[in-house]
C-alpha positions in Angstrom: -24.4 48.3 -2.1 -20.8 47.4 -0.8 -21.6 44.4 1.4 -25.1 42.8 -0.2 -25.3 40.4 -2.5 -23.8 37.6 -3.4 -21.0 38.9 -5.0 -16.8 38.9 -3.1 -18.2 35.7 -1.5 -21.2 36.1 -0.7 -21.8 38.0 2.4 -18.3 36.4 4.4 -16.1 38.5 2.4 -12.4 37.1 3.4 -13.5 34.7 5.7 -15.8 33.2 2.6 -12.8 32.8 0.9 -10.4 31.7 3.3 -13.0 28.8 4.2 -13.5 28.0 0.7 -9.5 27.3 0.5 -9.4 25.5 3.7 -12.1 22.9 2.8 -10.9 22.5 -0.9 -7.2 21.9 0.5 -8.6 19.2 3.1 -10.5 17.4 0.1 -7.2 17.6 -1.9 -5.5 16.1 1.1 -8.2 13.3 1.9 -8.3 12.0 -1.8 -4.4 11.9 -1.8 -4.9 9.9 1.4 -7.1 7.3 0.2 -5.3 6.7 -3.2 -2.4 5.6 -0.5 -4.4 4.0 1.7 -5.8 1.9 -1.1 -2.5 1.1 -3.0 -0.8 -0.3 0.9 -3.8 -2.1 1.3 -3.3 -3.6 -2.3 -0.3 -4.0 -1.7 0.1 -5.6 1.5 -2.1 -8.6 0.6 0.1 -10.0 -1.8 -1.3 -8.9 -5.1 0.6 -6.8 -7.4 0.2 -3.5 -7.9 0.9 -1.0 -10.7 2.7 -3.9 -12.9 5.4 -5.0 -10.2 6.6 -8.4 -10.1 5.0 -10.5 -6.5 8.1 -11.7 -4.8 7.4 -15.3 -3.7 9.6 -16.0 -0.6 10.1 -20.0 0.1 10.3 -21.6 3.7 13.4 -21.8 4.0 13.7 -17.8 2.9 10.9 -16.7 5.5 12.7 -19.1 8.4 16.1 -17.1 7.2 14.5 -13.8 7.6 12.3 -14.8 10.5 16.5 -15.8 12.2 17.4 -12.7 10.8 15.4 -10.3 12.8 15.8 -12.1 16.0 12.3 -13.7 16.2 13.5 -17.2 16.5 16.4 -18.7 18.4 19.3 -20.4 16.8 18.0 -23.9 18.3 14.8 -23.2 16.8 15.7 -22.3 13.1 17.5 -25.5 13.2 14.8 -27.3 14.5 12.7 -25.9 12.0 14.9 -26.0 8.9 15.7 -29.9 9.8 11.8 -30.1 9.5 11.8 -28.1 5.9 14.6 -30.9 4.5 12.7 -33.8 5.3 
């Protein structure tokens, strides 16, 4: 009787088991992945998520950040922030 039936897994034994694990890990895994997939995407489209505060930049913040990180010249955050004080 060692072998039949349904019982220690079915007839994979081990392997049964060791499957079993494998496939209830990776369902673990992708359910972790889309809750994080879902808060970023919340996230990153400017609503707030799990009570935070939205930070509101101004121009003149987004120009200074923009000068900042090199993505503008000097000549042209001054052209653009004489364009902001008008």
């Amino acid at each position: 009787m060692m072998g039949w039936g349904f019982g220690n897994y079915g007839s994979f034994g081990w392997i049964g088991m060791i499957i079993n694990l494998v496939v209830t890990v990776a369902v673990i895994i992708g359910i972790v992945w889309l809750v994080i997939w879902l808060v970023r995407r919340r996230g990153s489209s400017g609503q707030t998520s799990f009570g935070s505060v939205s930070t509101f930049q101004s121009p003149r913040e987004i120009l200074q950040a923009r000068y900042a990180r090199g993505e503008i010249t000097r000549e042209q955050y001054q052209e653009i922030l004489a364009e902001l004080s008008k």
